[in-house]
C-alpha positions as CSV (number, residue, x, y, z in Angstrom):
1,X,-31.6,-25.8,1.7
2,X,-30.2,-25.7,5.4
3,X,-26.6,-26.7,5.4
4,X,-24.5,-26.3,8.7
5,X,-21.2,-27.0,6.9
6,X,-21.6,-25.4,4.2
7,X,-17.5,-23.0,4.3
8,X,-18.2,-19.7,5.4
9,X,-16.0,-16.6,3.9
10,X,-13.6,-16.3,6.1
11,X,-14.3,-12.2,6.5
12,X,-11.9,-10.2,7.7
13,X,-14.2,-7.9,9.4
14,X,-13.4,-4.4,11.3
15,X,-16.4,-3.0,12.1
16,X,-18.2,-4.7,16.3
17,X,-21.3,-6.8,15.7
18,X,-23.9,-6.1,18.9
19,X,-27.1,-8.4,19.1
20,X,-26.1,-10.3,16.1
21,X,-25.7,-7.2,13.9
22,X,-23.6,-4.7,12.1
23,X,-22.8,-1.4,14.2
24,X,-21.4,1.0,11.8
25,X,-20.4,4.7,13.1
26,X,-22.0,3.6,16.6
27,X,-25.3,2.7,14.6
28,X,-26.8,-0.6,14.3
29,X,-26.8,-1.1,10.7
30,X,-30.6,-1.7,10.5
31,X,-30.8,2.1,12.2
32,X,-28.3,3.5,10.1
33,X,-30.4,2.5,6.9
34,X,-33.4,3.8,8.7
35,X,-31.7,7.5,9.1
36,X,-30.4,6.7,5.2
37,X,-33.6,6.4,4.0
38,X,-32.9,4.0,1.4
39,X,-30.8,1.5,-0.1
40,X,-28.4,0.4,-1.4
41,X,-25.7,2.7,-0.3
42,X,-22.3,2.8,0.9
43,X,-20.8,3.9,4.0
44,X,-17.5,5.0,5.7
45,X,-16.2,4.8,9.0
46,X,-14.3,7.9,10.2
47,X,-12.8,5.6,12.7
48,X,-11.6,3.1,10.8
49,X,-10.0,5.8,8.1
50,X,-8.1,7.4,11.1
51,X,-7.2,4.3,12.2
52,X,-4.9,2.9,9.2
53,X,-3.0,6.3,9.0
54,X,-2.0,5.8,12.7
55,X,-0.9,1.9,11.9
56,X,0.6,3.3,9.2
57,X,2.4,6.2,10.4
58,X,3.5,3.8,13.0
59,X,5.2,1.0,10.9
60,X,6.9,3.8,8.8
61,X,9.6,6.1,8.9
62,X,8.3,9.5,10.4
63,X,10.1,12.0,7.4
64,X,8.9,9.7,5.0
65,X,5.4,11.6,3.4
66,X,2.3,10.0,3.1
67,X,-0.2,10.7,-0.1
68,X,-3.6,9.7,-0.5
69,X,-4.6,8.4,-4.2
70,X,-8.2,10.3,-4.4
71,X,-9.0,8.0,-7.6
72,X,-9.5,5.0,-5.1
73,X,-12.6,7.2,-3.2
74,X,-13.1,10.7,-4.5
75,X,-16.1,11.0,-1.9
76,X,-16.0,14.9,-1.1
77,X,-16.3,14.0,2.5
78,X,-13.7,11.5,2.5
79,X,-11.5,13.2,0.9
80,X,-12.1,16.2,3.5
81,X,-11.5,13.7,6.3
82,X,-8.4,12.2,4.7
83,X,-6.8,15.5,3.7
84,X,-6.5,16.3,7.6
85,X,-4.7,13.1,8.4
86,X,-2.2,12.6,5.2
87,X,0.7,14.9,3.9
88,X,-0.8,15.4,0.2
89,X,-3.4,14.2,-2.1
90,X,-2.5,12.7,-5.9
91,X,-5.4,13.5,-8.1
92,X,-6.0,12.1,-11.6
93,X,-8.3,14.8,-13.4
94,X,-9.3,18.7,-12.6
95,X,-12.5,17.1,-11.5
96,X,-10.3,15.2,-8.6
97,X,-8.6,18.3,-8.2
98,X,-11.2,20.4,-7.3
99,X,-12.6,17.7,-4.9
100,X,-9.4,18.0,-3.5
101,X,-8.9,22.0,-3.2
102,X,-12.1,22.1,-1.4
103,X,-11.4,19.9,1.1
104,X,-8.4,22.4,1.6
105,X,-5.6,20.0,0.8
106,X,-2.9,22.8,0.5
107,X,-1.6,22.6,-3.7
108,X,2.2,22.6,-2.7
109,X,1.2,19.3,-1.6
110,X,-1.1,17.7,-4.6
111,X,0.2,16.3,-7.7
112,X,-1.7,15.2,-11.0
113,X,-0.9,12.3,-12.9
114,X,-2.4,10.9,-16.3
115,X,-1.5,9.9,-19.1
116,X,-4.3,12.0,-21.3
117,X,-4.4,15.7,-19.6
118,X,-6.3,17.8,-21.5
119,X,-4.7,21.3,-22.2
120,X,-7.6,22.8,-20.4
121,X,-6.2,20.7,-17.6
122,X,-2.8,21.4,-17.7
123,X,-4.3,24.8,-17.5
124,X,-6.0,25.1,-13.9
125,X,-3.1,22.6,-12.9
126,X,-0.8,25.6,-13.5
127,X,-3.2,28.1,-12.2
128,X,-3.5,26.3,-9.0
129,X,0.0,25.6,-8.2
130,X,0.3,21.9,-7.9
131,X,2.9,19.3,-8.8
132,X,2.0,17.8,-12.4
133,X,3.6,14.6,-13.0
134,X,5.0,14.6,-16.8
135,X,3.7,11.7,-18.6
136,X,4.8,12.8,-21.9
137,X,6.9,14.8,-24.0
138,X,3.8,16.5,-25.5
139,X,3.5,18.1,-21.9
140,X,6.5,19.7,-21.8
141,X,5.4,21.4,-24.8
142,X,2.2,22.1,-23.6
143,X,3.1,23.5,-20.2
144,X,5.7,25.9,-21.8
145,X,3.2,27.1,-24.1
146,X,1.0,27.8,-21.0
147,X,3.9,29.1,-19.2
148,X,4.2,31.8,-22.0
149,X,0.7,32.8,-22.4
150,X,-0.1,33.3,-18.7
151,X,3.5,34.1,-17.0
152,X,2.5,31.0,-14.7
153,X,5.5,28.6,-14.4
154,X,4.6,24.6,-14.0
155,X,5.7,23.1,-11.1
156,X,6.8,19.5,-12.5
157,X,8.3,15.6,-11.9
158,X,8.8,13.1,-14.0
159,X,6.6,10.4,-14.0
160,X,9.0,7.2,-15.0
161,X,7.6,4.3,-16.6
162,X,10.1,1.6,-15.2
163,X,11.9,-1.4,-16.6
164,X,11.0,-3.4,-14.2
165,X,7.1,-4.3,-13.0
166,X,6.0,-4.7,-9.3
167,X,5.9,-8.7,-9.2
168,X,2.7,-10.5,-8.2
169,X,0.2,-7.3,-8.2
170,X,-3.4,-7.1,-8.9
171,X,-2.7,-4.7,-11.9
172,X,0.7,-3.8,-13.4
173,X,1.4,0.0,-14.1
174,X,5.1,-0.2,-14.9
175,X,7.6,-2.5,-16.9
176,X,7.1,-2.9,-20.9
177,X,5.1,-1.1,-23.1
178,X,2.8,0.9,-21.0
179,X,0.5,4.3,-21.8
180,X,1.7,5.5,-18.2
181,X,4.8,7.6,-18.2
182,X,7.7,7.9,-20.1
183,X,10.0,5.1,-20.8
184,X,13.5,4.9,-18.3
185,X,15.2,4.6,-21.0
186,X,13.9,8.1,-22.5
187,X,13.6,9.7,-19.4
188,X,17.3,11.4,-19.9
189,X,15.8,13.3,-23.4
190,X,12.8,14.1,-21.8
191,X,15.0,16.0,-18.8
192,X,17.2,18.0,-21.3
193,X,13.7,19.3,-23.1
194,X,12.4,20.1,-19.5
195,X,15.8,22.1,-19.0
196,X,15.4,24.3,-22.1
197,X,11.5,24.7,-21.4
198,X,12.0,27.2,-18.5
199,X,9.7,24.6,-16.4
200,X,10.3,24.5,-13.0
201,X,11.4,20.6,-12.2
202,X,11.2,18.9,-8.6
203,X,11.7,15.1,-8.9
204,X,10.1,12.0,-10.4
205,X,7.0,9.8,-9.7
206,X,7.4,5.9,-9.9
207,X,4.7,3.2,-9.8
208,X,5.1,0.1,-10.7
209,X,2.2,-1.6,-10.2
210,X,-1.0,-2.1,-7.0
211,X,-3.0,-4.1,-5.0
212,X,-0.1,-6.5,-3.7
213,X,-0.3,-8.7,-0.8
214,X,3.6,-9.6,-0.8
215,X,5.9,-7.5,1.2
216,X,8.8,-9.1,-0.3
217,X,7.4,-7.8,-4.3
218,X,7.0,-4.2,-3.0
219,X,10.4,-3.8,-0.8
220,X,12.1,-5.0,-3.9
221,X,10.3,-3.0,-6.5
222,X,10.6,0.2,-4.0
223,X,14.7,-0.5,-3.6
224,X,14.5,-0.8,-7.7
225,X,12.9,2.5,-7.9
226,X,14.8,4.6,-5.9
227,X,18.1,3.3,-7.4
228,X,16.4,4.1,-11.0
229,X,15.4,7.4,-9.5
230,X,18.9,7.7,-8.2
231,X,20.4,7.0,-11.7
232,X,17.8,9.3,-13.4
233,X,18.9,12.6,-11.2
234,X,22.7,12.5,-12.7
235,X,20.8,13.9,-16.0
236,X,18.1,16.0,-13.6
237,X,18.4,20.2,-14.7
238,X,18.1,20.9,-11.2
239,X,18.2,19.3,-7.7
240,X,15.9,16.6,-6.8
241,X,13.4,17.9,-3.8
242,X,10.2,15.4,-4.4
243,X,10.6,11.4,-5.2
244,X,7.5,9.7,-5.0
245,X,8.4,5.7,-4.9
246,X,4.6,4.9,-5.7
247,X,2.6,2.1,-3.5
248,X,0.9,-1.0,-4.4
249,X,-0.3,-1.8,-0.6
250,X,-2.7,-4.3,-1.5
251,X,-5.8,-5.4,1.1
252,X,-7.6,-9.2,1.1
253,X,-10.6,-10.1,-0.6
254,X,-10.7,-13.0,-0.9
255,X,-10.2,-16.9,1.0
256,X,-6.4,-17.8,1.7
257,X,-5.3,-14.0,1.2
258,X,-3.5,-12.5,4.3
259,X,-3.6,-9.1,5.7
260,X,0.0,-7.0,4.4
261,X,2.8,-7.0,6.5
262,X,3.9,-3.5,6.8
263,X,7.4,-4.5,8.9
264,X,9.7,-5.6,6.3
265,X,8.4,-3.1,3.9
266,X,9.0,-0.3,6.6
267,X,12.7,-1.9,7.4
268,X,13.4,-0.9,3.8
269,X,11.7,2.1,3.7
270,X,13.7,3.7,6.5
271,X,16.6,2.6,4.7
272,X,16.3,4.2,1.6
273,X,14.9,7.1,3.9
274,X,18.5,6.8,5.4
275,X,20.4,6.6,1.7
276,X,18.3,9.6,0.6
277,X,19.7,12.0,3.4
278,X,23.1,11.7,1.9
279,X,22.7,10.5,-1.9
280,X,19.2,13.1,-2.7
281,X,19.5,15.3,0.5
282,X,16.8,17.7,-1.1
283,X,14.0,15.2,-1.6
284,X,10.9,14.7,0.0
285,X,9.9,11.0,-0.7
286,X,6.5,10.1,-0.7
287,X,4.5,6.6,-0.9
288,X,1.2,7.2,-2.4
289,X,-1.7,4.7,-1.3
290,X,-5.3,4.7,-1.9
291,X,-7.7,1.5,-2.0
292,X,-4.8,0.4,1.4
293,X,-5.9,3.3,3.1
294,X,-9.8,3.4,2.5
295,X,-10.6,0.0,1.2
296,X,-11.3,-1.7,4.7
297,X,-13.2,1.3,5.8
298,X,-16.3,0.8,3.9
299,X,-19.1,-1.6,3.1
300,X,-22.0,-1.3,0.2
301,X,-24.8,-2.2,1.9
302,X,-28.1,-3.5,-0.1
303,X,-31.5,-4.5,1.2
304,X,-32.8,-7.9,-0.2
305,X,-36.3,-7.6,-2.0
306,X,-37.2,-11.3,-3.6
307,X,-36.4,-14.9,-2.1
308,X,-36.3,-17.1,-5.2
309,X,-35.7,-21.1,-5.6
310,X,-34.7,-22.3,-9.0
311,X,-34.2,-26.0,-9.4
312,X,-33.3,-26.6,-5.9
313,X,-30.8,-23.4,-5.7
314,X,-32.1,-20.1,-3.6
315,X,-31.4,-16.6,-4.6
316,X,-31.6,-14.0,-2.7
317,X,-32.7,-10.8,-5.6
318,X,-31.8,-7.3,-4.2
319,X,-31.9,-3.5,-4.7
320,X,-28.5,-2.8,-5.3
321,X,-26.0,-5.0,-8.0
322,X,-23.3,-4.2,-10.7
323,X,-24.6,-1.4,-11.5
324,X,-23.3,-0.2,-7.9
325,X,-20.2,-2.3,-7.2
326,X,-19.0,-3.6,-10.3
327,X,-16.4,-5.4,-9.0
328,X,-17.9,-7.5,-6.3
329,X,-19.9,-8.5,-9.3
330,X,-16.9,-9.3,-11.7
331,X,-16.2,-6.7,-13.3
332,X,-18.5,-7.7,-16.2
333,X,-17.0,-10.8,-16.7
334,X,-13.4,-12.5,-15.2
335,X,-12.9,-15.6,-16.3
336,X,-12.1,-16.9,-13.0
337,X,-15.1,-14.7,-10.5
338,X,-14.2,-14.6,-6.8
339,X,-16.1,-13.8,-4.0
340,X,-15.9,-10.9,-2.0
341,X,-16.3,-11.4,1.6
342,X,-20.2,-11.0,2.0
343,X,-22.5,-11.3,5.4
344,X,-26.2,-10.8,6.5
345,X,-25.7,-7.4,7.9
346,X,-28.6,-7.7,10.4
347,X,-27.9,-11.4,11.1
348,X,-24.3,-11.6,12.2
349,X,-24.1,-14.5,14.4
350,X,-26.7,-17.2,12.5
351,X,-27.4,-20.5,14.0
352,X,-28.3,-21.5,10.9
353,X,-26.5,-21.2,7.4
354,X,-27.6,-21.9,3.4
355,X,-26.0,-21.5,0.7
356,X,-27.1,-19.2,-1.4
357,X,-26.8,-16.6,-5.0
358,X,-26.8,-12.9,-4.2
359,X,-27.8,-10.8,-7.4
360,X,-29.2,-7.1,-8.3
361,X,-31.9,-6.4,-10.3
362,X,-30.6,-6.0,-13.4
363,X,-31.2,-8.1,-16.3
364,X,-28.4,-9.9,-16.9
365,X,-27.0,-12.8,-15.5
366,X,-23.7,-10.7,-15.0
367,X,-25.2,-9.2,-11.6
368,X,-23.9,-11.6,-9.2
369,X,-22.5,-10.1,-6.2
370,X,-22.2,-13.6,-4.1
371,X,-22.2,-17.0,-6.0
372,X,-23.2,-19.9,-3.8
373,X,-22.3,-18.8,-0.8
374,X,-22.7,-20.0,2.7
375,X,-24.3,-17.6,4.4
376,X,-27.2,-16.4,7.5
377,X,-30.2,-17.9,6.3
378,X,-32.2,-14.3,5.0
379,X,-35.3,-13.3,4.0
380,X,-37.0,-10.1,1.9
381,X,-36.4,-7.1,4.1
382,X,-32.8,-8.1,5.3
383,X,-29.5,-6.2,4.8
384,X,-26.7,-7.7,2.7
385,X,-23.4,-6.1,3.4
386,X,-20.6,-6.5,0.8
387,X,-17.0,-5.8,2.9
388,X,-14.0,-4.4,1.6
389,X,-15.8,-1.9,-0.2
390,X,-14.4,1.0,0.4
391,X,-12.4,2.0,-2.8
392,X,-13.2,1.7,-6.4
393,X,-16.7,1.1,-5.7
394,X,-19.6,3.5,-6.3
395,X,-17.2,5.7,-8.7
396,X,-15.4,2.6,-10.5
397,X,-19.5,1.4,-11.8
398,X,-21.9,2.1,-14.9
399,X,-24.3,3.7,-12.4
400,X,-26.2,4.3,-15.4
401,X,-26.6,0.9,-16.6
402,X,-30.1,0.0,-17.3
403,X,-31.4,2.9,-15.4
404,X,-31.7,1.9,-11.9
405,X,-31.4,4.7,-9.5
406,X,-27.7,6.0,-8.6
407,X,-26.4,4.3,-5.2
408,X,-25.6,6.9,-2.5
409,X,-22.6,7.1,-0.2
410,X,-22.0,8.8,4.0
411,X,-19.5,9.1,6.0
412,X,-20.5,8.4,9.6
């Protein structure tokens, strides 16, 4: 069904179009899935990755340190790219952290946080000479332990579960009962213990909470946490050199949302840079971003394989689905499912539109990456490209799930 006005995504899209289609690392996309060799797969622009550092390092203060969150792409290549334009790299398992050592991040400037490290962990965290962020008071014990038995002394902070939450964001990390670092209100016990382990203490880590689009939520939640962090280093054992105030950068999706507004948020920023240099003189302060930093970089790109009408509705049935990019798809389930911003790859400027179902091959009716969407009309052969997709995609899905072949992943 052939329906002009049929509202279009409105996609916020980075990468040119050339003769009505995708160009992706120079490459028309139809090329670039040629040299692949298959789909679906997703890809990375270089480019576009050095490109938000820049507009970031531009709307920031220049001493204020910028780390990138490896959970929100772990890509070994990606990593290696971003390790040469950021000041450190937070890592979330000694898988992450090995990713990250090879790509020659330097270990005085990773840190680890969790809220389950595994004593083996703790281990080559120690061993490697990075910053572990304390999630619990079984760690100090742990890492003392450790300490003994191999004469290696933990670098450490204090990751501080706040009382507050980062208002308005995609997923709250901090503020009430949370498994993610230790209470405020317990922080001050949990120093003393760090005093009498013989651990060697640098700061604290704060994170409230991610993927917000309001600058007003994360200048006040990043004023909150430097005053808590300010508070919390009157009962520190030794001077405060590292503060990490967290992120929670968030990028748009979907319709009505609005690129982030990095001026008011680096206004405040420079102050508390400012306030530091007299009230923590010692302290490195970091902001630690991840899906902000790679998420616009990358689309998932999948090649269409059936054209289907059922009762009057078409579906376009391809290679690629959940199993890929669970959440494009729903995440197995939201009660309210939103679109991602979704094109014709190879059909960029249609005169025609339809609206249309995209779904994988899986079998369940759960594998719905676009749900009656207007889009190019498309045929068996064409490339769907799902935007935005350039964290928590390939990694964040049950590759295994029914036993489709695993999705691959470039950097171009």
């Amino acid at each position: 069904m052939n329906n002009r006005s049929s509202p279009v995504h409105a996609v916020i899209n980075p990468f040119p179009v050339q003769n009505g289609e995708l160009i992706v690392g120079g490459l028309p996309l139809s090329r670039l899935a040629a040299r692949v060799g298959q789909t679906p797969f997703y890809v990375y622009d270089r480019h576009l990755l050095t490109q938000r550092v820049g507009e970031l390092r531009a709307a920031l203060p220049t001493t204020l340190k910028l780390h990138y969150a490896m959970k929100a792409n772990p890509m070994p290549a990606l990593v290696c790219h971003m390790a040469g334009l950021v000041d450190g790299i937070d890592v979330a398992s000694a898988g992450e952290l090995q990713v990250a050592l090879d790509a020659g991040a330097n270990p005085r400037d990773i840190s680890f946080a969790g809220p389950g490290k595994r004593r083996s962990e703790l281990q080559q965290a120690v061993a490697a000479g990075i910053l572990i962020n304390i999630e619990s008071f079984r760690e100090v014990v742990e890492l003392a332990a450790i300490g003994d038995a191999t004469g290696y002394t933990a670098r450490i902070a204090v990751r501080v579960n706040p009382d507050f939450e980062l208002k308005s964001s995609g997923m709250k990390m901090g503020g009430g009962a949370k498994q993610f670092g230790v209470d405020a209100e317990q922080v001050p016990g949990l120093l003393a213990e760090i005093g009498r382990s013989g651990l060697a203490f640098e700061g604290f880590h704060l994170f409230a909470g991610s993927q917000n689009l309001r600058p007003e939520a994360i200048v006040e939640a990043q004023g909150k946490s430097y005053e808590l962090a300010l508070r919390l280093a009157q009962a520190a054992p030794s001077t405060v050199r590292f503060l990490n105030l967290g992120g929670g950068f968030g990028i748009p999706y979907f319709p009505g949302e609005q690129p982030l507004d990095l001026a008011p948020i680096g206004a405040n920023l420079a102050n508390i840079v400012e306030r530091a240099g007299h009230e923590l003189p010692a302290a490195e302060l970091v902001v630690e971003l991840g899906r902000y930093l790679v998420g616009e970089a990358g689309i998932y790109v999948t090649r269409i394989v059936d054209r289907k009408v059922s009762r009057g509705h078409t579906f376009l049935v391809c290679d690629g689905g959940l199993h890929h990019h669970l959440s494009a798809s729903g995440n197995f389930g939201q009660v309210i499912r939103k679109n991602y911003p979704v094109a014709i790859g190879n059909r960029m400027t249609p005169t025609e539109l339809e609206t249309v179902s995209v779904v994988g091959p899986l079998c369940t009716p759960l594998d719905l990456l676009a749900d009656r969407m207007a889009l190019a009309t498309a045929q068996a052969g064409d490339l769907v490209v799902i935007f935005q997709s350039g964290a928590y995609g390939i990694t964040a899905s049950p590759q295994a799930f029914l036993g489709h072949p695993a999705g691959i992943e470039l950097l171009v």
